[in-house]
N, C-alpha and C positions, 0 to 999 in steps of 0.2 A: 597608108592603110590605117594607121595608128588614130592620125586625124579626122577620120572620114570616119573611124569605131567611134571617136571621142563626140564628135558632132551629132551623130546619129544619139549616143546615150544623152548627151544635154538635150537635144532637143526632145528626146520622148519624155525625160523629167519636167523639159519645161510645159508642156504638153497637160500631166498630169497635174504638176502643178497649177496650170490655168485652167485646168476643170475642177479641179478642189479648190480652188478659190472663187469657181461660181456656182457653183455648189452652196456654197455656203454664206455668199455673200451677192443675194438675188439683185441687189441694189446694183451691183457695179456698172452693167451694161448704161446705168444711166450717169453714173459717175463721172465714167472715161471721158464723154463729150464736154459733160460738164466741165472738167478739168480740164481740158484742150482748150475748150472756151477762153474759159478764164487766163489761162495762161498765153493765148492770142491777146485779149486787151491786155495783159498786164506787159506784157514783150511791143505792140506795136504799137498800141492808141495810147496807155496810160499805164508807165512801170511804177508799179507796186515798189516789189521785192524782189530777194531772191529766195524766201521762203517756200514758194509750193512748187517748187522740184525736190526740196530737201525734205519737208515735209512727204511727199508721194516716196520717195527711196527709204526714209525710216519705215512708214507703212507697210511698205513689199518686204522689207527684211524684217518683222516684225511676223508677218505671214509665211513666209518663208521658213522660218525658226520652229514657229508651231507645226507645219506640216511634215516635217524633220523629223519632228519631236512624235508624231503622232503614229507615221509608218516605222520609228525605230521601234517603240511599245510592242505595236501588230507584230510585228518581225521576232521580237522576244518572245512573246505570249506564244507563238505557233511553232519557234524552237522551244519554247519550254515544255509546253503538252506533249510533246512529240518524242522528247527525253521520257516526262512522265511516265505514260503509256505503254511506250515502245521499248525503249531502252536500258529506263533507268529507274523500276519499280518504288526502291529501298528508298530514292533522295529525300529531304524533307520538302513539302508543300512551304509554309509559312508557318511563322508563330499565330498563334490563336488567340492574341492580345482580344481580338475583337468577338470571338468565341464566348471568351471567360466576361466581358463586358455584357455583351446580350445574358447568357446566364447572372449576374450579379444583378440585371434589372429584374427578372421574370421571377428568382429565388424565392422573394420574401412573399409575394401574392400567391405566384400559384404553383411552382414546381414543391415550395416545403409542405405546404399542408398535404399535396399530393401523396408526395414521399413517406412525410412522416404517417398518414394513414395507413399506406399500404405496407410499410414495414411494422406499425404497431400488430396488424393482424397477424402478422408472420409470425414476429415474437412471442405474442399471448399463445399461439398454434404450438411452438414451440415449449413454453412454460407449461404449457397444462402436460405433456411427457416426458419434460426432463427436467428434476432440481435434485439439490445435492442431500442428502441426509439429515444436514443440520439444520434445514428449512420443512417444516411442517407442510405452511400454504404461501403461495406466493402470488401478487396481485400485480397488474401493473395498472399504474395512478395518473399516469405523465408521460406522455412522450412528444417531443419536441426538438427537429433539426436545428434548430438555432437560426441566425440569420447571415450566416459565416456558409457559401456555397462552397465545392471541390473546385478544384483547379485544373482545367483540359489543357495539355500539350505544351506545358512549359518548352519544351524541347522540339516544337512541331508536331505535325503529324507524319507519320508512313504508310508509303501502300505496300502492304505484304502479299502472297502467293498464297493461298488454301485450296488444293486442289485445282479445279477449274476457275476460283473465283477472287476477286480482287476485295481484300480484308481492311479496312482502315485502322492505323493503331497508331493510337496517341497518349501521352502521358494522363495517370489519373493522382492528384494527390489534396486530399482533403483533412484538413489540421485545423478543428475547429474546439474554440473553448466555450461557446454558448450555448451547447446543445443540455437537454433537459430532460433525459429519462429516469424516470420515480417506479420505485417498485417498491409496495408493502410485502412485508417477510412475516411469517409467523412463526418463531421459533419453535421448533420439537423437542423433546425432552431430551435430555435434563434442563436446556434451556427452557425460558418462559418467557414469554410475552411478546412483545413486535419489534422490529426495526425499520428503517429504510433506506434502503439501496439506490443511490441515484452515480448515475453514469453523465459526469459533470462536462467530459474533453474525449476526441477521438479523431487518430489520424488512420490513415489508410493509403497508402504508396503502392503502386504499382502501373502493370501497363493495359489499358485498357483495348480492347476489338469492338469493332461494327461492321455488320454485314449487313446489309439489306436485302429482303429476299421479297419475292412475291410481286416483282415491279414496283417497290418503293411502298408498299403496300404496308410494310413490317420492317421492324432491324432487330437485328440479331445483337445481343452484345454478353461480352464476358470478357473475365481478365486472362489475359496469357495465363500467368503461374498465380501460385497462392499469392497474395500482397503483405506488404508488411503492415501487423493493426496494432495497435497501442490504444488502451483505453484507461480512462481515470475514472476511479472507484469512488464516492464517498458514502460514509456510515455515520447514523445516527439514530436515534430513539426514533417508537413510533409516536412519541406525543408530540413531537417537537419538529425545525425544522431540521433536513440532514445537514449535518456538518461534517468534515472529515475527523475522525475518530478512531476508535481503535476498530480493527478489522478483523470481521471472523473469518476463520481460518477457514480459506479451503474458497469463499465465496467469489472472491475478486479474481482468481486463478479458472474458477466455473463460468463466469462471464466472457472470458476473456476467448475458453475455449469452444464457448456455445456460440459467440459471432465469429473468428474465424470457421470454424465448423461450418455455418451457414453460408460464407461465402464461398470456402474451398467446395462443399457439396453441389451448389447452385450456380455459383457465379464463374468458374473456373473451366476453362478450355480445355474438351469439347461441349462442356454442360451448358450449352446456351440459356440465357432469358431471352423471352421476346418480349418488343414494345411495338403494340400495333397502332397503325393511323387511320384512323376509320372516317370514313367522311360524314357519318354518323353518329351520332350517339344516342342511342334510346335511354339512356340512365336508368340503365337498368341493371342490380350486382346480382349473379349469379352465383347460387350458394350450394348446387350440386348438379350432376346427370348422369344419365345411362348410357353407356357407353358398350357395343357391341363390335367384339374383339374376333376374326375368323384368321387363325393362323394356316395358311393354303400350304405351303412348301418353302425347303430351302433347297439350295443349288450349288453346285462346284463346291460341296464340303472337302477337304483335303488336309493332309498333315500339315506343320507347318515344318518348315527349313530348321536348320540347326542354326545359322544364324539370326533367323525372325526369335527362336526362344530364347536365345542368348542376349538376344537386346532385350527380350521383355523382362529378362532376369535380374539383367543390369538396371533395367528400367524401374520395374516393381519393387525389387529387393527380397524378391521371394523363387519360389517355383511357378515355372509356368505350366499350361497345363493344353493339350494338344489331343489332335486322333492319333492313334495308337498306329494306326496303317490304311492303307486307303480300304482298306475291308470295313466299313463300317458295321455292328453286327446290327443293334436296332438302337434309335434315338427318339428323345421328345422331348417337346418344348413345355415347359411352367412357363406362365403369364401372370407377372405380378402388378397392381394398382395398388400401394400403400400394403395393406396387412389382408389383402384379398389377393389368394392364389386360386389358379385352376392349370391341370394339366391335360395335354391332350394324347392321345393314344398314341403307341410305340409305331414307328417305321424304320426297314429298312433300306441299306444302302447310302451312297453320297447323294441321292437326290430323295431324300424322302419326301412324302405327300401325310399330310394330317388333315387337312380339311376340317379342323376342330373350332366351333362357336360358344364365345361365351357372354354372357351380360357382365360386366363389369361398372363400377359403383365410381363417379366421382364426388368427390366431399369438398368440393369452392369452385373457384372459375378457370383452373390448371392441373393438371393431371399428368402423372408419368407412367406411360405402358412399356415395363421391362420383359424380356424373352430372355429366358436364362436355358440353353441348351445343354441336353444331359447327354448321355451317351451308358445303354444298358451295357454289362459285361455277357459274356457268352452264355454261365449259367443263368441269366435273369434275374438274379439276387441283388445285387450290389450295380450302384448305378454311379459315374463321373462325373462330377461339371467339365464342361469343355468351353465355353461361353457365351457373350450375352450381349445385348444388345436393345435400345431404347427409343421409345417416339413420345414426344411429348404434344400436349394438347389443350389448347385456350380458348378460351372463349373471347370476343371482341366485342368490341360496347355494341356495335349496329347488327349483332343478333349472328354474325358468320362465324365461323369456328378455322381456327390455323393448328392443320399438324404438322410438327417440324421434326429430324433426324438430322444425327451424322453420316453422310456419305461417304465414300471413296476419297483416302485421303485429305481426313479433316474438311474436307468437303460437307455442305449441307444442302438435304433433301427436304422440300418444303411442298404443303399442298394445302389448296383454301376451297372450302365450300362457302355457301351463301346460306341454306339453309340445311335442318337437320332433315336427315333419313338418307343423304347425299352419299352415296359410296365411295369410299377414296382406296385406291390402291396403291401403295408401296414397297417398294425393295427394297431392303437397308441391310449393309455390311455386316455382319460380324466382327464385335473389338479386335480378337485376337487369332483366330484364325482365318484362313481363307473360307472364302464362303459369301453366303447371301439368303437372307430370309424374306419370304414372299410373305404379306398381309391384308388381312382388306378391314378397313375401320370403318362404320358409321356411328355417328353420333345420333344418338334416338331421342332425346329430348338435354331441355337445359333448363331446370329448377331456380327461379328469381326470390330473391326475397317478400317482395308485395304480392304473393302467390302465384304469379302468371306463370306458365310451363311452356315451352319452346317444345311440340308436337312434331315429330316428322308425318305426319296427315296431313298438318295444318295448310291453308291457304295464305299470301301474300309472304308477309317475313315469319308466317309462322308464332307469332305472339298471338300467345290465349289471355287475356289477360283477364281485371275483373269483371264484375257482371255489368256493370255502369260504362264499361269503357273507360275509366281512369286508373292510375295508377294510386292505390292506396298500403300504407306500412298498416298493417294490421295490430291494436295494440294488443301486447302481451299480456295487462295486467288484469285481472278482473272475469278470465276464460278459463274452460277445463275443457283435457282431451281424454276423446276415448279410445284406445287402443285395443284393437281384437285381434288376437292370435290367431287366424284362422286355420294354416294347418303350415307342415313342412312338406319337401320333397326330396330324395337322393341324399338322406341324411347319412353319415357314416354308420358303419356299424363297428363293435367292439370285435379286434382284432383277436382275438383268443374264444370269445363264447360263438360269435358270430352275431349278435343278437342287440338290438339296442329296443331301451326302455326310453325314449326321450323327453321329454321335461324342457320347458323356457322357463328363464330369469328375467324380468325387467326390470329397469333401474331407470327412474327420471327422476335428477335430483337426490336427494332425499327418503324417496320413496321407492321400494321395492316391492315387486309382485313376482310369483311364481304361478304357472299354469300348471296344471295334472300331468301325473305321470301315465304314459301310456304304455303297453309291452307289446313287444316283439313286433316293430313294424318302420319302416324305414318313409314311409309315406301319412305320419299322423295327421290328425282330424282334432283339433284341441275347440275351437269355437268358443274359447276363453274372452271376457270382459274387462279389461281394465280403465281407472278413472284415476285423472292425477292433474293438480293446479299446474295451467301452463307457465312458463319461468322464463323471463327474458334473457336476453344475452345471447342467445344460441347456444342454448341447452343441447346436449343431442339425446336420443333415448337408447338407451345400450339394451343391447340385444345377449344375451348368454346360453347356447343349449347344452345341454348337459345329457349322458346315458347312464340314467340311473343304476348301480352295480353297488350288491351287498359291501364291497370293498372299501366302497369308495366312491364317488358319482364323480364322470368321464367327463370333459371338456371335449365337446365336438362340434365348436365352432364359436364366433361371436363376429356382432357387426355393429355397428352404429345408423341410425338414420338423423336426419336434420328434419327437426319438425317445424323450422321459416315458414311464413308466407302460407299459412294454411289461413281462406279466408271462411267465413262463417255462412253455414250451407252447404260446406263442400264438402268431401271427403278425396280422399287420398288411398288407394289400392295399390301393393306395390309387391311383387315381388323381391327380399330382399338376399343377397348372395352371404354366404358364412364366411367369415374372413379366417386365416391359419389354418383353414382344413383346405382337401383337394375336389370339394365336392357339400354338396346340402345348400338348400334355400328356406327362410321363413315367409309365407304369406302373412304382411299386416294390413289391417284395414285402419283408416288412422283418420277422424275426425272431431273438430272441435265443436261443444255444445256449450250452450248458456251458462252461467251458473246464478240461476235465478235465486238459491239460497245464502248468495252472499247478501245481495239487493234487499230481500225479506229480514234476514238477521239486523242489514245497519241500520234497516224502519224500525222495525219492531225496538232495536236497542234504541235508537233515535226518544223514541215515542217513552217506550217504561224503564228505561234505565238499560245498566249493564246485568250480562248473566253469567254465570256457569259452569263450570266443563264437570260433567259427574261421570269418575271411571271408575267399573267395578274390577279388580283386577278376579277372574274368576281360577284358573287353571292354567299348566304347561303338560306338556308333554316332548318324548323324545329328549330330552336335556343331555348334552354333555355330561360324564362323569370326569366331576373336579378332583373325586377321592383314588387312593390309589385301591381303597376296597371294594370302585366301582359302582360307587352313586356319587349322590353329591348334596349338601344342605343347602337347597335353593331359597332366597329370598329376592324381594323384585323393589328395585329404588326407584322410585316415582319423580320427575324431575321436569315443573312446567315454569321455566323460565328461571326466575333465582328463587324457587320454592320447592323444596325436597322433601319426600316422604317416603315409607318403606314399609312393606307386610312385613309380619312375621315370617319366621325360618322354618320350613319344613324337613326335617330332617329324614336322613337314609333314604332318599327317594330321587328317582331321575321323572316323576310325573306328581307333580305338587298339587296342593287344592289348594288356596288361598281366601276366595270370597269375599275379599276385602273393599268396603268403598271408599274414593280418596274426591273430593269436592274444590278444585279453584275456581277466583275468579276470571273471567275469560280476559286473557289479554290478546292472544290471537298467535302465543309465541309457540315454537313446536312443543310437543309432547312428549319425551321419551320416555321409554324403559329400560334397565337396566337391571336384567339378571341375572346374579351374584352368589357365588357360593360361599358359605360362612363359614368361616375357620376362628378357632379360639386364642389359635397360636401364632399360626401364619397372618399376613393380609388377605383378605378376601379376595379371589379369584372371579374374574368377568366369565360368563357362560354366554354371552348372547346380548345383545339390546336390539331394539327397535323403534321404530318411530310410530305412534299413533297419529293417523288422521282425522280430522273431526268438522273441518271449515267445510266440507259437504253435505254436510246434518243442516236439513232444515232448523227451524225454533222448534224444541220441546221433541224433538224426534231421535231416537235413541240406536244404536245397530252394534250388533253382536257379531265378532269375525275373530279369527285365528289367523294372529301375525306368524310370517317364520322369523326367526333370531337371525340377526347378520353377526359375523364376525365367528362363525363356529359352523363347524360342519351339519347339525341338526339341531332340531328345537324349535317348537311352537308355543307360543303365548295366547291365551283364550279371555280376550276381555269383552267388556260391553261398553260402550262411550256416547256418552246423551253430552245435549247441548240445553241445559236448561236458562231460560228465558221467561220474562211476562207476558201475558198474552197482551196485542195489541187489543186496541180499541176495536176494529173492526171483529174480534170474537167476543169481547167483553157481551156483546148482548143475549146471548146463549147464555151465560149465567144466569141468572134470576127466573130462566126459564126452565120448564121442561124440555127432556130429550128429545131434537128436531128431530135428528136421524134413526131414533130408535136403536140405535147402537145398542143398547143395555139389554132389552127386551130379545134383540136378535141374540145375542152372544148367549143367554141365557137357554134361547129356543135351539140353540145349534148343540151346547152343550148336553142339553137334554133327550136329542135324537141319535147325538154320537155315543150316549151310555146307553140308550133302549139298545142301538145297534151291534153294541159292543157286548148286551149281554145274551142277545141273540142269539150270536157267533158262539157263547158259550155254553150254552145251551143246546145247541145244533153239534157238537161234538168240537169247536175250536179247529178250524182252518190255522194254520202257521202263519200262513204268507198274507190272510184274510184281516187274522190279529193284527200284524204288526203294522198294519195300513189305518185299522182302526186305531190304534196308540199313537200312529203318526198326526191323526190327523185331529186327536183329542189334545196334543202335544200342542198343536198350532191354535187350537182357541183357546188353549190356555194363557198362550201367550198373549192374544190378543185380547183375555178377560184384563189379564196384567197390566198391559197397555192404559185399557180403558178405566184401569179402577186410580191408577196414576195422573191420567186424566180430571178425572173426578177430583182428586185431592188437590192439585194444582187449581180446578174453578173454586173449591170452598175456601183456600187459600184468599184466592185472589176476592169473595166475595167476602170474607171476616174483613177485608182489607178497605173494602168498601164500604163496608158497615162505619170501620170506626173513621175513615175519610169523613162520613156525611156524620157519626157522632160527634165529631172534633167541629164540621161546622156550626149544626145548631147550637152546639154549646156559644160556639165564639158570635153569632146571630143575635141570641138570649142573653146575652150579658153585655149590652151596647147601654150606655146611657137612657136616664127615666126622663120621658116624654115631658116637655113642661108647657104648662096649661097658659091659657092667656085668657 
């Protein structure tokens, strides 16, 4: 039996064998004859050798070997998958020698500039809300990975457990000394002057995950635990280059805890990033969107066990915090997006229903939507956290949007539209209790830098782009925006009077505007104008409302907008959400106009020289009391570039008169004010400064306006600011002439019917309301006599000027060499 097994197994291998050797060796069938052939003559007619039997037996064993060789592999590979898969999650795959190779080619071209891009914006995102006290301003100048990649899976890779899903985790550890981030420092007082902060070396050890979700579509990654980061610091002057140096105190300890912070925040398990793989790419960066938030219901809310809180205690290192009993009495959900909250109305029971919708604001091309669940107590007073829960949201280069959650046991919940207006529904866990919160999100548009807007209207992929059909960067330099406050909505009201007076702050830049204050109304109508040089870099425009209150004026709310990609022609209507409050919106209307008076200023300057800046500083009012007897001796320090000057002191008074006029030549640098209260004893005390604007004056064109003071609760400054210049060539001909326009003749005939009219009125028994209309309106051609008589003096100017031009020539004409006769 044994023999008859053994025959049978030879023969089926030899079998296979002789079909994988014709297989692969199509030739042989013609071989074999040939080979018989020859080896008939070489054996009967004409002996060769004994060479081609030895020869044919090396060949068979030579194939024989490789076939061996080839089903043992097979044989391996499908025991080892099979281990993999099925039985043996944890074992390690392979080292990643060839991993870390591919990365070490790709590094230097296109992974680092990649990198280093997308982490420069994070950082400066970062830097503009957090430095340490002994830094003023802080720049970054430099940023540079080096050419030194991280190192994948010295130790292999592992497939781990998450839930339902198979995790990849392999080492990460990146110890590089050529990396190159430059940051300028502007020291704060008491220090003075600059330094720079460069970050020379930086390792990073830990264990890294990848999950792919979406059918390969995306991966997920983050590190298991915090990683171990070491960074080198170096300091130097800012004139120089950095060298390592002595270190101020407090900086390198702030760096250190601003990048771990950043990755334990973001990068750190369950906190996923996503990297999407888009089979597209429109190149297009997306720098904001609207985002509509509708929290439907949660479900199965329950206490939690004595040992679920026991772990989270040991886990946390604090209190945990639970339902009190399955009696839930009423709950609601806050939904936070950055520093934009809204809450939605109380329900109860373990299965509440809210059905609450909100517009929510994204500010770049990622977003986090937090649900933080409260829990009322019985009297209604006093309200718990009980917990919270997250869904994050990106944008992808080929126009689709990925929102991603943690599931059920570290588990991840993943959902992809194609385009916006797309409704996505979701169910995501709650951290720390039992439970489930129902969502539905659509994304309603997505804001590009080169203005185009991603419309859920829209047709095809939804890309509005420019008017030409191409993609253009709109330049920054050389435009102005106009911003109109149009009105608000569901603004708070002051919890004590009931009652809100509401008022905007605007801030771009440098520049600050306030709108009127209006009373008692939660739905204002302001219809306010504002105009302000646009500023590259991605400026944003800060929004501030305020309810105005004798006490003290209330903070009820603030927001930022991105004003990228606005192209010329357009405008922009937006409603925008109050970030820190539970409720209010500002309508802005937001479009860019020409600024045809810079183009006129640098001919005309071109053409007659340079001009100008003439401020009258006229009046304040409202002013701070610097004294403890309750004014204060205002004077105002004039400050246009590195050239200073100062009114006189008005003493015992919080509303000054000054009428002082101050004359530079225009360099183009800002303008401020500074005012100052004068003390004989003490240093003189700041009440206020401001920035005068002026690069929007035409040539020769003058404007009267009431700044408010920054840096103090009240106070307005009342000046007037002309841009004086020479008249170009193309006015020069109006000189030497009479009045085209009659200007002089009319002013003269306006004024002359506004006093018949005026004495009218007094005579007729004097109207109040009749007067004061007639003083208005005598008021305004005065002004415009003023105007015009200013006018007038600037053409005699400019004709004295011409007079002695053409005297200087005939002179030099008339005194050329005496004619010589022949």
């Amino acid at each position: 039996m044994v023999k008859k097994k053994l025959k049978k197994l030879y023969g089926r291998d030899a079998r296979e064998f002789f079909n994988q050797v014709m297989v692969e060796q199509p030739l042989l069938p013609f071989l074999i004859p040939l080979g018989l052939f020859a080896w008939f003559v070489e054996r009967w007619v004409v002996p060769f050798s004994n060479w081609v039997p030895l020869a044919a037996a090396v060949w068979a064993t030579i194939q024989y070997g490789r076939f061996k060789r080839r089903t043992t592999v097979e044989d391996l590979n499908k025991r080892w998958k099979h281990l993999i898969l099925n039985t043996a999650p944890t074992t390690p795959i392979e080292p990643c020698e060839w991993l870390n190779k591919l990365l070490l080619e790709v590094w230097p071209n296109y992974m680092e500039p990649k990198l280093s891009k997308r982490f420069q914006s994070t950082v400066e995102r970062r830097l503009k809300n957090r430095k340490p006290k002994l830094i003023d301003k802080i720049e970054l100048q430099e940023f540079s990975l080096g050419s030194c990649p991280p190192t994948l899976g010295d130790q292999g890779m592992r497939w781990i457990t998450s839930g339902d899903q198979q995790v990849m985790r392999l080492g990460f550890d990146w110890n590089s000394h050529e990396m190159s981030v430059m940051f300028l420092a502007k020291l704060a007082k008491p220090l003075m002057g600059a330094c720079r902060i460069v970050i020379n070396s930086i390792h990073i050890k830990g264990d890294l995950l990848l999950l792919p979700i979406l059918d390969g579509e995306a991966i997920l990654y983050s590190f298991e635990s915090t990683p171990e980061v070491r960074i080198g610091v170096a300091f130097g002057s800012g004139g120089s280059q950095a060298i390592p140096g002595m270190e101020l105190p407090g900086v390198s300890t702030w760096l250190v805890k601003l990048l771990t912070e950043t990755i334990g925040k973001t990068m750190v398990e369950p906190r996923r990033l996503c990297f999407s793989l888009p089979s597209v790419d429109l190149r297009k960066r997306a720098v904001g969107g609207v985002l509509s938030v509708t929290v439907v219901s949660a479900s199965n809310l329950c206490k939690s066990t004595a040992n679920d809180i026991g772990n989270r205690q040991s886990s946390n290192g604090g209190a945990a915090y639970g339902i009190a009993d399955n009696k839930v009495s009423q709950t609601f959900v806050e939904v936070e997006v950055g520093n934009l909250m809204r809450k939605t109305s109380t329900s109860k029971g373990l299965n509440p229903t809210w059905n609450s919708t909100f517009n929510m604001v994204l500010h770049g091309d990622t977003g986090i939507v937090k649900f933080l669940l409260y829990e009322l107590d019985s009297d209604g007073v006093k309200f718990n956290y009980l917990t919270s829960c997250e869904i994050k949201v990106k944008y992808v280069l080929d126009g689709s949007t990925i929102f991603w959650a943690i599931g059920h046991k570290s588990g991840v919940v993943a959902k992809h539209t194609e385009h916006c207006g797309q409704e996505v529904g979701m169910v995501v866990p709650f951290e720390d209790i039992n439970g489930e919160l129902t969502v539905s999100l659509v994304l309603k548009e997505w804001q590009f830098s080169d203005g185009s807007v991603t419309l859920s209207n829209s047709l095809g992929n939804g890309l509005q782009s420019s008017f030409d059909g191409s993609i253009k960067l709109q330049s920054t330099t050389g435009r102005r925006l106009r911003a109109r406050v149009v009105e608000g909505r569901a603004l708070t009201a002051n919890s004590k009077s009931g009652k809100c007076d509401p008022y905007v702050k605007l801030q771009y830049g440098k520049a600050l505007y306030r709108t009127k204050t209006l009373s008692h109304t939660v739905r204002p109508v302001w219809n306010d104008k504002f105009e302000f040089d646009e500023i590259s870099g991605g400026e944003y425009l800060k929004i501030k409302c305020y309810n105005a209150d004798m006490f003290g004026d209330e903070s009820i709310g603030s927001a930022r907008v991105n004003l990228e990609g606005l192209l010329d022609g357009a405008s922009r209507d937006v409603w925008v959400p109050l970030e820190k409050v539970d409720a209010g919106e500002i309508r802005l209307e937001i479009e860019p106009i020409k600024n045809d008076h810079n183009n006129s200023m640098q001919s005309s300057s071109s053409k007659a020289g340079a001009g100008w800046i003439e401020l009258v500083v006229i009046e304040a009012r409202d002013l701070v009391a610097a004294d403890l007897r309750g004014t204060s001796d205002p004077y105002v320090r004039v400050q246009y570039g590195n050239k200073k000057k100062r009114t006189k002191v008005i003493y015992k008074t919080l509303s000054p008169q000054w009428s002082q006029t101050f004359e530079f030549p225009e360099t183009g640098e800002p303008l401020v004010l500074h005012v100052k209260d004068h003390n004989a004893v003490l240093p003189t005390a700041s009440i206020g400064h401001c920035t005068v604007e002026y690069s929007m004056l035409s040539p020769n064109q003058s404007a009267e306006k009431w700044i408010p003071l920054q840096g103090v609760k009240s106070g307005e400054i009342h000046v007037k600011i002309a841009r004086r210049v020479s008249v170009p060539d193309s006015e020069k001909k109006n000189i030497l002439g009479t009045d085209p326009s009659g200007k002089g003749h009319k002013i003269s005939t306006q004024m002359r019917d506004s006093l018949k009219k005026f004495t009218g009125l007094i005579d007729d028994g004097g109207d109040p309301e009749a007067l004061a209309l007639a003083v208005t309106e005598m008021e305004g051609i005065q002004g415009e006599q003023e105007e015009y008589i200013e006018t007038l003096e600037r053409e005699k100017a400019m004709l004295l000027h011409k007079i002695h031009e053409l005297g200087s020539e005939i002179i030099r004409t008339s005194s050329g060499p005496p004619r010589t006769r022949y």
